[in-house]
C-alpha positions in Angstrom: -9.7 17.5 -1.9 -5.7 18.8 -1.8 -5.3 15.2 -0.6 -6.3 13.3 -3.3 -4.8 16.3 -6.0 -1.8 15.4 -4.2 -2.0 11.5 -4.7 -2.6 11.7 -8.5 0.4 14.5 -8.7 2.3 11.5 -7.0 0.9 9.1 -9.2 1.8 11.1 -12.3 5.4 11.9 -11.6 6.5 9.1 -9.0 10.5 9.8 -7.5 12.3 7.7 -6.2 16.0 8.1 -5.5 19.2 6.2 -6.3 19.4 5.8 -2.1 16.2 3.7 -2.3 16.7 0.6 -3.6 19.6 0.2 -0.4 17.2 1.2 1.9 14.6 -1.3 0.1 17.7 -4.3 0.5 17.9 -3.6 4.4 14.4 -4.2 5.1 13.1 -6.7 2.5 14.4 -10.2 1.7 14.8 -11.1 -2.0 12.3 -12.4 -2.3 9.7 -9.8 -1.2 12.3 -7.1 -3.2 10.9 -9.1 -6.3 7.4 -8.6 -5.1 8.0 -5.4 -4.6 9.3 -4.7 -7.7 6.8 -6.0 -9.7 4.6 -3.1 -8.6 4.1 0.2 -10.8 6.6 2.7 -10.1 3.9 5.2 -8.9 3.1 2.6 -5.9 6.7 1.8 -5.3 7.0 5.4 -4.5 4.2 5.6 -2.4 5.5 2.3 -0.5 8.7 4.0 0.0 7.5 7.7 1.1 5.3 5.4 3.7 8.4 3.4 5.0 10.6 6.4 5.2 7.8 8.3 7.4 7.4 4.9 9.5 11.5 5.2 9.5 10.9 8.8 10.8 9.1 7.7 14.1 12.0 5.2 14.7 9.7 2.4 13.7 10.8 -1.1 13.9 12.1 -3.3 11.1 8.6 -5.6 10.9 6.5 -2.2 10.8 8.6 -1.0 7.8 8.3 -4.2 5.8 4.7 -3.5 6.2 5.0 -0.1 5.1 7.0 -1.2 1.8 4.4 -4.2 1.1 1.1 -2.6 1.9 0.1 -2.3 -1.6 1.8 -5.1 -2.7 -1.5 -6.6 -3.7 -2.6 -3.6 -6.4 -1.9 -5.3 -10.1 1.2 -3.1 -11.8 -1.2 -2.2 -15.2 -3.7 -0.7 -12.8 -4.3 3.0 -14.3 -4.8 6.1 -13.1 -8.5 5.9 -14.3 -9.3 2.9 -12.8 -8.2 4.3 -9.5 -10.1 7.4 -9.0 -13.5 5.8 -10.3 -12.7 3.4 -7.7 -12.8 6.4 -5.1 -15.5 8.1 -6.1 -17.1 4.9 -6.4 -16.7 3.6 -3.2 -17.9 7.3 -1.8 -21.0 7.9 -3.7 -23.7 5.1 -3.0 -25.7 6.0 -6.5 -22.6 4.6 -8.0 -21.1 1.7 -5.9 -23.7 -0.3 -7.3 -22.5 0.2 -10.9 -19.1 -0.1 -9.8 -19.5 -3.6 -8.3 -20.3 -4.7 -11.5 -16.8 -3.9 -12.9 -13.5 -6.5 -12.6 -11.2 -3.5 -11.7 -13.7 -2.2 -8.9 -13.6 -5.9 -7.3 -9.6 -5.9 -7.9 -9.2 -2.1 -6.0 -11.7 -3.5 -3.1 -9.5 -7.1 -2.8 -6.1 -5.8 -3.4 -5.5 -5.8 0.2 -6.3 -9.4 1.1 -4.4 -10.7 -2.2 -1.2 -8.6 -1.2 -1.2 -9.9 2.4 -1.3 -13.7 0.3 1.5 -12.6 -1.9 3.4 -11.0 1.4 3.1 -14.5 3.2 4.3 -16.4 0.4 7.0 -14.4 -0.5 8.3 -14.6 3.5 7.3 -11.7 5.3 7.6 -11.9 8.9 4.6 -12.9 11.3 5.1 -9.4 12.7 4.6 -7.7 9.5 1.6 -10.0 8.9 0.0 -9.1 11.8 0.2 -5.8 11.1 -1.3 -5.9 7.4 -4.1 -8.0 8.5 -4.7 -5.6 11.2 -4.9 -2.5 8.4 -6.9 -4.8 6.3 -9.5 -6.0 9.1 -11.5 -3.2 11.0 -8.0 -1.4 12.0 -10.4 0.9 14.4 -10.6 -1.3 16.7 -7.0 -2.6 16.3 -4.5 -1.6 19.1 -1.4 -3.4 17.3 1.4 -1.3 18.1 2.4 0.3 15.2 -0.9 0.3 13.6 -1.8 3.6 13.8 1.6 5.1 12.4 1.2 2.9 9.4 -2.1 4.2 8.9 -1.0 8.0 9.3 1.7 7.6 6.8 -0.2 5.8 4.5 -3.1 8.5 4.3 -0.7 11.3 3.7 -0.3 9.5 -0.1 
């Protein structure tokens, strides 16, 4: 419950700080910078409080692109509304089936798959790839190193 207060606090006052956009330039080319840039400034914020916890546990270059592009796919005019229907949604069967029915349900569910798309073609790295496929495609079984971190960070919103 704190978790997901926390995650629309986040997503209500995103920070980000003037150091960020350096950071961002270390780790992403320019044309992944443009990708990520396009996204809302409540999930560049997330992207960047996942990559600095990755950079936290000395994770390598490839796991932090990951960490900056994981959401890559989520469209920029995707509300705060949209999202926590989505949630409760996806955890209350009586209403998945109504939720199916609904273009930004289907967009929250593929946003994974469409950012690793936009990822490859904007020249991520095969090890980053790996790594959001991995997240994207029954990660519990998955032992790519790094995995798990990203994971951990991620859930922390």
């Amino acid at each position: 419950m704190w978790l997901r207060i926390r995650q629309v606090m986040y997503y209500l006052f995103p920070r980000t700080s003037p150091h960020d956009s350096d950071f961002i330039a270390t780790i992403l080319n320019p044309q992944q910078q443009a990708l990520f840039c396009s996204l809302s400034l409540p999930d560049q914020a997330h992207a960047i409080r996942v990559a600095r916890r990755m950079q936290r546990r000395n994770a390598p270059r490839f796991a932090l692109e990951a960490a900056l592009l994981h959401d890559c796919g989520k469209p920029a005019d995707f509300r705060l509304w949209m999202r926590i229907a989505c949630v409760i949604a996806t955890h209350h069967p009586m209403l998945t089936h109504w939720a199916q029915q609904k273009p930004w349900f289907q967009i929250y569910h593929q946003h994974g798959d469409r950012g690793l798309q936009l990822a490859e073609a904007h020249g991520s790295t095969p090890e980053a790839l790996a790594l959001l496929h991995a997240c994207l495609h029954d990660p519990s079984t998955n032992t790519l190193p790094w995995l798990q971190a990203l994971q951990q960070c991620d859930d922390l919103g």
